[in-house]
Phi, psi and omega in degrees: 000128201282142183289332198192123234240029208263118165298344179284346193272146185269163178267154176326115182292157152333316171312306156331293157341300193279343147309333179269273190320339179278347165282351209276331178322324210282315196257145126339110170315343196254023166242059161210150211158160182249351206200103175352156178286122160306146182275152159312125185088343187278161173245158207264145184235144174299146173286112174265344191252359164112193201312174198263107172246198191301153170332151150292139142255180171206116182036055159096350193244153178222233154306141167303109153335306169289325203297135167273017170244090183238153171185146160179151213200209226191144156203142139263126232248146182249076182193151173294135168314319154336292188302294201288330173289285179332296189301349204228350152278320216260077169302311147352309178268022155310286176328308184268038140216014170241104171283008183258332170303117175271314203211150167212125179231153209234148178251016171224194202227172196035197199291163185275150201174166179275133181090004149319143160233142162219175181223161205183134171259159159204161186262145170179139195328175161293177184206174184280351169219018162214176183274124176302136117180229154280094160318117168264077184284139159240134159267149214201117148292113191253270164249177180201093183274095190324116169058042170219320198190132182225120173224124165236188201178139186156166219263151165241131174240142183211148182297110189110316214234141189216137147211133201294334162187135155262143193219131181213120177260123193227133173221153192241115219243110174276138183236192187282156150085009177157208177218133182287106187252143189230138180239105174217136180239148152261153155257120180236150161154149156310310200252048193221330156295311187320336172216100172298312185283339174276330177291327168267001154301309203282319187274004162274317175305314205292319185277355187265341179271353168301304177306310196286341196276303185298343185278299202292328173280355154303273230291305153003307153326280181310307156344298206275333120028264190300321193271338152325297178329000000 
């Protein structure tokens, strides 16, 4: 599930691209995309990371197949894989570097791990078929490979706003000069199908400022880091 829902986030720059794309010696051409070969009907999301290849997994498991609300999209983040996996777990400090994140409470204890469970809000706009307001997502860790691969799933509820579930996947590839972080989520639910091309407007901006609020704060790290050393 995506931190936001903000009609103000812009889609991924050249820049992105050209990071990506500065990985490929590193990488397979084809597990870059930004957004699965459409179903009938589907609405199509710009290619920002270059061809379109197969789904993300994570031990084997991957996206809902069926959903018509799909996006994933892709960077290389110029920081160590510790540092960027520590930020993308340690959920619970999400709000203090994703400001569309308000609150995260985690319902078990120790490192994230499968069948972790948290629950987490963001606020997000009207649209032309649902009402602002706050999401209350719980997420359910399905699998987890340390510092190679994380999917979780579970429902976003809002006073209006429904979406029956989402299932999201992030995998982590070290190339040269950094990690290649990669993303793709689905969306299933009645009010959320009803207007295909806007849900998948709103979950790609949300996944594409997840990606850049996590690049700039690896990497700030890593600086600040580096300049200790």
């Amino acid at each position: 599930m995506p931190n936001t829902l903000n009609p103000q986030v812009r889609p991924a720059t050249s820049r992105t691209a050209r990071r990506v794309r500065a990985a490929l010696p590193a990488v397979p051409l084809a597990v870059f995309g930004v957004l699965g070969a459409a179903t009938p009907g589907q609405a199509a999301a710009p290619d920002h990371a270059g061809p379109i290849g197969a789904s993300l997994t994570c031990r084997g498991s991957g996206v809902d197949p069926a959903a018509k609300i799909r996006y994933r999209t892709a960077t290389v983040i110029h920081a160590p894989l510790h540092t960027i996996w520590n930020l993308q777990t340690d959920v619970e400090r999400w709000p203090s570097w994703q400001p569309p994140v308000t609150s995260v409470k985690r319902l078990d204890a120790g490192p994230l791990r499968s069948g972790s469970r948290f629950r987490w809000t963001t606020p997000v706009p009207a649209t032309t078929t649902t009402p602002a307001t706050t999401l209350t997502i719980t997420s359910t860790v399905r699998q987890l490979t340390h510092g190679t691969c994380v999917r979780w799933t579970g429902p976003a509820i809002g006073k209006g706003l429904r979406i029956d579930k989402g299932v999201h996947v992030w995998t982590f590839t070290k190339v040269r000069g950094g990690v290649l972080v990669r993303t793709e989520e689905t969306w299933t639910g009645a009010q959320v199908e009803a207007d295909v091309p806007t849900s998948v407007k709103y979950l790609g901006g949300g996944l594409e400022e997840w990606l850049k609020e996590l690049t700039a704060t690896a990497e700030a790290r890593s600086r600040h880091r580096a300049g200790k050393g």
